[in-house]
N, C-alpha and C positions, 0 to 999 in steps of 0.2 A: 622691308617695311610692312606697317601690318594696316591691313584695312577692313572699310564693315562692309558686312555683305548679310544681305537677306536668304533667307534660304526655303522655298515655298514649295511642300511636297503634298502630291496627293495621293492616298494611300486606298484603291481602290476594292479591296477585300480585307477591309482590317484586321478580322477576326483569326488570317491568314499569315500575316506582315507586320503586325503590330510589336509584338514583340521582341523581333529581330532590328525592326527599328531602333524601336527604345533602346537596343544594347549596343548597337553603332553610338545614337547620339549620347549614350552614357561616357561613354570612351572618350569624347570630345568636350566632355562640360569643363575644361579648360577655358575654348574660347566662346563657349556659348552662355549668351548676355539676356536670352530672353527665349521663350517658346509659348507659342499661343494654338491651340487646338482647337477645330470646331468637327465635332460627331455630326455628319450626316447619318445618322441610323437609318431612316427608312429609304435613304437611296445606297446604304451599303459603303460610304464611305466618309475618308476622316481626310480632313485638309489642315496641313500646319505649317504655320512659320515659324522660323527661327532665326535669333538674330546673332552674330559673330563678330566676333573682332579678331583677328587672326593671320597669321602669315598666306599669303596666295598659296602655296603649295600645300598648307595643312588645312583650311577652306576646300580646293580642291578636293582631297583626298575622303573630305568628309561626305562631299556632293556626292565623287563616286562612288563610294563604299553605299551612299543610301539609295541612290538610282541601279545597282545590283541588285536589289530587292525584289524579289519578284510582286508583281501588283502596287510597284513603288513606281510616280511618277515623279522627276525632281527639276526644276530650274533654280538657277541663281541668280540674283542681281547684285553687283560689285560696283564700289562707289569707285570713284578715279581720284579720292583724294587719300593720300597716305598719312598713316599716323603714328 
């Protein structure tokens, strides 16, 4: 079953990680429903969400693929209701 799940990552040298990012989450705009960006420039960093609708395991997979990032922080929050 497929559920939504928020995906909120903080990308603490973006100039570094930005890129590799964006080419994980390109891979995955299957289930991705939404992304919102906000540039910290003068503290050096970028915080985004992402919103998903997706199988647990392909959710998963995307979590860890962006949290290998170097200078990538990542949490998820998953709803408990299936859809």
């Amino acid at each position: 079953m497929k559920k939504v799940a928020v995906i909120s990552a903080i990308l603490e040298e973006p100039d570094k990680c930005q890129q590799a990012f964006n080419e994980v989450i390109s891979s995955y705009k299957g289930i991705i429903k939404g992304r919102m960006g906000i540039p910290l420039d003068k503290e050096n960093v970028s915080v985004i969400s992402i919103v998903t609708i997706g199988e647990m395991d392909v959710i998963n997979s995307l979590t860890g693929k962006l949290g290998n990032i170097p200078h990538v922080l990542v949490k998820t929050s998953i709803s408990k209701k299936e859809i």
